[in-house]
C-alpha positions as CSV (number, residue, x, y, z in Angstrom):
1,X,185.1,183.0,139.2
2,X,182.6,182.9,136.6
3,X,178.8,181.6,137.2
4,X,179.2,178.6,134.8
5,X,183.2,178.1,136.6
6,X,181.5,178.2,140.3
7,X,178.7,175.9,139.2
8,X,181.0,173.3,137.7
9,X,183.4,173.5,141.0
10,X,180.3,173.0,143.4
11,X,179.3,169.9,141.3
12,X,182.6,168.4,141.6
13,X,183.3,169.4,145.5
14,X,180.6,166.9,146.7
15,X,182.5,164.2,144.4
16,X,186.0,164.5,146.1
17,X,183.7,164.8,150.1
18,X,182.1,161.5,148.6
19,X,185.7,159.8,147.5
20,X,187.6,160.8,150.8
21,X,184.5,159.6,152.9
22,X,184.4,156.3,151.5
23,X,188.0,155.9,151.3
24,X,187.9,156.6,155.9
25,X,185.2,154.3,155.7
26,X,186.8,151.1,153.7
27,X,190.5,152.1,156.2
28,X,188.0,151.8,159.0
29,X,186.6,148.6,158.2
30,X,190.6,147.0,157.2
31,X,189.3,145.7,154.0
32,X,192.8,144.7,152.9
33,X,195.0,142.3,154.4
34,X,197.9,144.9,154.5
35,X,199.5,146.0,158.3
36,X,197.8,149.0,159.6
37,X,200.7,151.3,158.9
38,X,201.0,149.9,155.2
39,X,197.3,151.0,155.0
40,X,197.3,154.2,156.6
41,X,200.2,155.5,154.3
42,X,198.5,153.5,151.5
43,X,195.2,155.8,152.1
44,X,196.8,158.9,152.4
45,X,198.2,158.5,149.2
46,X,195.5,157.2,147.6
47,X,193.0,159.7,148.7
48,X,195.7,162.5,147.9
49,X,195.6,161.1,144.2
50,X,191.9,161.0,143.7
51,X,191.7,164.8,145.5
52,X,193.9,165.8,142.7
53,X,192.4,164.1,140.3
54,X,189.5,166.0,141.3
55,X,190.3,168.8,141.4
56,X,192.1,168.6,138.0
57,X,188.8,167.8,136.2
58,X,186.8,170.7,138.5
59,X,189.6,173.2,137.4
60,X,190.1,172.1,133.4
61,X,186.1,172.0,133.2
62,X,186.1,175.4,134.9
63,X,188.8,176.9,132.3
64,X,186.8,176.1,129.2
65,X,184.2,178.7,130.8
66,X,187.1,181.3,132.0
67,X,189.0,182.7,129.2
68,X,191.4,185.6,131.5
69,X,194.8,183.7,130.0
70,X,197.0,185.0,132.9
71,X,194.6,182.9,135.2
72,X,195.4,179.9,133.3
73,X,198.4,180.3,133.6
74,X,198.4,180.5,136.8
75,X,196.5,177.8,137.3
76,X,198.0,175.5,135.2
77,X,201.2,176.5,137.4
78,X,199.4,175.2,140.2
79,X,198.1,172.2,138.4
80,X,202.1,171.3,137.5
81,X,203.2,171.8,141.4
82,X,199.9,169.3,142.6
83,X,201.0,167.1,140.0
84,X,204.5,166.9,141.3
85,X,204.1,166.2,144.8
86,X,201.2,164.0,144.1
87,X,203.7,161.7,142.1
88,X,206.4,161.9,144.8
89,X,204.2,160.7,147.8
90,X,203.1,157.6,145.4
91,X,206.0,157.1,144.8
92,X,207.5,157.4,148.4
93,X,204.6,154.5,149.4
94,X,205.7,152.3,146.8
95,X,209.2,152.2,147.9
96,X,208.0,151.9,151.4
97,X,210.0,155.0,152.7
98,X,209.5,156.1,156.0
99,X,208.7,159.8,154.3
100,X,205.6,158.8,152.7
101,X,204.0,161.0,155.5
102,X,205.3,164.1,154.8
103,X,205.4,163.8,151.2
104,X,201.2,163.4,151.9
105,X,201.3,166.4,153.6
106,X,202.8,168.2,151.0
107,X,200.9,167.2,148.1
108,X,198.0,167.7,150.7
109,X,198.5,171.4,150.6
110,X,200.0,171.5,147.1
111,X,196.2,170.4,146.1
112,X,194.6,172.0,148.3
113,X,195.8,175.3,146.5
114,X,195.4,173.9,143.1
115,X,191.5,173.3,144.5
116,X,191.2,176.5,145.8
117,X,193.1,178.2,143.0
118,X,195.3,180.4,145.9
119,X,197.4,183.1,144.7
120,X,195.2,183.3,140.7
C-alpha cells in the first residue's frame, strides 16, 4: 500500500471504531421500542452496512492514489462479494428470517476482507 493509500485507510479506520461503538452503545441503552431480538439482528445488520460502507469509501479513496490495475481488480472483486452478502443479511432482517444471524456473519467476514484487502 502506498503512503497516501495507508494515510487515507488510517483516517477512515477510526470512523468505522467510532460507528460500531456508538451503534453497542444506543443497543445498550434500548433506544427503540423493538423486542431485544428484533434489535440485536437489527444492529448486526446495521453496523455490518455502515462497516461496508466504510470501508468502501477507505478503499475507492485509497485507489485514486494506487494505480497497479490488477489490484483493482482485485479489489473491486472483493468490493462486489461485500456488497453481496451485505444486501442479503438486510435483506434476511427485513423479512424477519431466522437466518439473519448467519447471513451477518458472513457479510461480517466478506467485509472484513474487503477492509483488509485479503488475497490483493
Amino acid at each position: 500500500m502506498t503512503r497516501a493509500a495507508e494515510a487515507i485507510y488510517w483516517l477512515v479506520m477510526p470512523v468505522v471504531l467510532a460507528v460500531i461503538g456508538i451503534l453497542i452503545l444506543v443497543s445498550e441503552t434500548g433506544c427503540t421500542p423493538r423486542p431485544k431480538l428484533g434489535l440485536a439482528a437489527e444492529q448486526a445488520a446495521l453496523s455490518v452496512e455502515l462497516a461496508y460502507q466504510a470501508a468502501a469509501i477507505g478503499s475507492l479513496a485509497a485507489l485514486r492514489v494506487e494505480g497497479d490495475p490488477v489490484k483493482r481488480r482485485c479489489i473491486a472483486g472483493l468490493d462486489e462479494k461485500a456488497y453481496r452478502a451485505v444486501k442479503v443479511a438486510r435483506a434476511a432482517y427485513d423479512r424477519r428470517e431466522g437466518s439473519t444471524v448467519e447471513d451477518v456473519k458472513v457479510a461480517r467476514l466478506a467485509v472484513s476482507a474487503f477492509l483488509y484487502q485479503t488475497g490483493c
